[in-house]
C-alpha positions as MATLAB code, in Angstrom:
seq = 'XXXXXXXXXXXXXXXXXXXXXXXXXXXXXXXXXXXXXXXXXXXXXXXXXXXXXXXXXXXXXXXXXXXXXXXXXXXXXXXXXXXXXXXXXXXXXXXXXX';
ca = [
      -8.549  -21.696    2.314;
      -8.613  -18.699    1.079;
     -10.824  -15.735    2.580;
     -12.452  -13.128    0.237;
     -13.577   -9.575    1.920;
     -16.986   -8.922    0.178;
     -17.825   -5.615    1.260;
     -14.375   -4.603   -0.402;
     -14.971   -1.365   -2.924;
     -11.514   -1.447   -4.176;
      -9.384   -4.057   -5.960;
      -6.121   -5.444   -5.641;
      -5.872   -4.381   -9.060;
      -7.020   -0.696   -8.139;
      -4.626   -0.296   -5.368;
      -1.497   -2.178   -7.914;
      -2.142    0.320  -11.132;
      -2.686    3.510   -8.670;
       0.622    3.011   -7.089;
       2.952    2.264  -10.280;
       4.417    5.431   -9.298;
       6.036    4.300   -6.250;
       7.788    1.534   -7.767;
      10.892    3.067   -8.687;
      11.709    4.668   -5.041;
      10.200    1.208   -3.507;
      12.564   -0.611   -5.689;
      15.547    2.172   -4.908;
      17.667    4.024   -2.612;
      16.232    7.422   -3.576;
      15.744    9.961   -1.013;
      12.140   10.727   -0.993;
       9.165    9.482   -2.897;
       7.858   11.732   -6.050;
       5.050   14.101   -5.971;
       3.369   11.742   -8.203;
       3.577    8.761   -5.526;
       2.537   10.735   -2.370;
      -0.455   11.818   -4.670;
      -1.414    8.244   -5.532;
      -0.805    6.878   -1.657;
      -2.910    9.583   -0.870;
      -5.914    8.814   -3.379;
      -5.118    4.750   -2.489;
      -5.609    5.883    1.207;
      -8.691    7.868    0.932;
     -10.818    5.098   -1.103;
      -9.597    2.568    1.725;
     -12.863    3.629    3.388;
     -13.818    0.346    5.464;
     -11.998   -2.198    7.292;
     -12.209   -4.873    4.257;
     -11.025   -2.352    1.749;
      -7.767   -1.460    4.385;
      -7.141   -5.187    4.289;
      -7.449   -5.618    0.598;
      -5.517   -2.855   -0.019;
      -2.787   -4.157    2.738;
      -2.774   -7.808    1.293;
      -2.308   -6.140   -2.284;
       0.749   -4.476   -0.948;
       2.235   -6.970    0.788;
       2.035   -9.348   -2.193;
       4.430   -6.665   -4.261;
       6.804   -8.816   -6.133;
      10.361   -8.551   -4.599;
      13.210   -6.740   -5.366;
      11.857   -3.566   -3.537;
      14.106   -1.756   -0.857;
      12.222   -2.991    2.212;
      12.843    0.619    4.071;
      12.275    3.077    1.740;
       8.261    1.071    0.474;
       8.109    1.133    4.523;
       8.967    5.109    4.821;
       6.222    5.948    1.430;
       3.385    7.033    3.699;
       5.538    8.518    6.539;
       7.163   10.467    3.823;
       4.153   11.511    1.693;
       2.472   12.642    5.081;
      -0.280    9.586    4.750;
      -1.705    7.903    7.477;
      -2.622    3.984    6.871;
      -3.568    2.113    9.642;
      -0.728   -0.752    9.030;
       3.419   -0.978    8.030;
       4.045   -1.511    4.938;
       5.894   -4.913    5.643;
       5.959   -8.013    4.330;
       5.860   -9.705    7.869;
       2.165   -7.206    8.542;
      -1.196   -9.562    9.515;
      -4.001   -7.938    7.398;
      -6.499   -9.676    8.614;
      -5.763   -7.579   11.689;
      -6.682   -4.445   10.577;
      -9.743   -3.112   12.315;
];
């Protein structure tokens, strides 16, 4: 079954165009994100403004395709100086964001 946050304001697709930027250091073994991607986790960050749109923007994430360095999409906020209230991890439970 699949479960549907309705009071969401942001899209997966939102959050997925927003932070292109980050692909290249998620998908590297660069040393710190651009100013470009801190600027987009930022803006991605700041429109998560309810529970449903942290999970929907945490599901989104989660569902990146692979070949991303595991460490360095887990560092992105820590590096940009973002707070997000859950790792950026493929093993994360959304649904417990709260």
């Amino acid at each position: 079954m699949l479960l549907v946050a309705t009071d969401a304001t942001i899209s997966c697709g939102q959050v997925s165009s927003t932070l292109n930027p980050c692909i290249s250091y998620a998908s590297s073994n660069g040393a710190n994100p651009t100013t470009a991607c801190c600027s987009c986790v930022s803006s991605v960050a700041s429109a998560a403004r309810s529970t449903a749109d942290e999970q929907v923007a945490c599901k989104c994430i989660k569902s990146a395709p692979g070949g991303l360095n595991a460490g360095n999409a887990a560092d992105i906020p820590f590096k940009c100086g973002v707070n997000i209230p859950y790792a950026i991890s493929s093993s994360v439970d959304c649904s417990k964001i709260c």
